[in-house]
Residue, then its C-alpha position, 0 to 999 in steps of 0.5 A: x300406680x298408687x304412687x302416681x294417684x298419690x302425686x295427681x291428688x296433691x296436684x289437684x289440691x294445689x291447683x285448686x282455689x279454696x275460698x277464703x273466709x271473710x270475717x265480719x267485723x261487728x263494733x262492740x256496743x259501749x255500755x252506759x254503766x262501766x263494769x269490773x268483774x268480781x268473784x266470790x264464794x256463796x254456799x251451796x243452797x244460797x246458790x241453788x236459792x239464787x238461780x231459782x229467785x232468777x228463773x222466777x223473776x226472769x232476770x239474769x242472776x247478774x241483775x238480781x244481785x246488782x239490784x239487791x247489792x243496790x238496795x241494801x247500800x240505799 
């Protein structure tokens, strides 16, 4: 008897037609600036020193040192 209910729900599960998930192609925005990734060490509390200067100007810690690599080039 188990059996037979074992073969009824495999049967059901092929007869059914689950649906298919559609995925939704979205064009990645091109960038004005072109950019490469580049990784370094930086002590402990520069770090900690780093995050909070971000939080406080609310910019990205990206942008904070783009921008201070930026002025102390010029």
């Amino acid at each position: 008897m188990e059996k037979q209910s074992i073969n009824d729900l495999i049967n059901k599960a092929k007869s059914s037609n689950p649906q298919k998930t559609i995925q939704k192609i979205v064009p990645i925005i091109s960038k004005e600036i072109e950019e490469v990734q580049f990784s370094f060490y930086l002590e402990k509390e520069l770090l900690k020193k780093l995050k909070l200067k971000a939080l406080q100007q609310e910019i990205s810690m990206k942008q904070l040192v783009n921008n201070a690599i930026k002025a102390f080039i010029e």
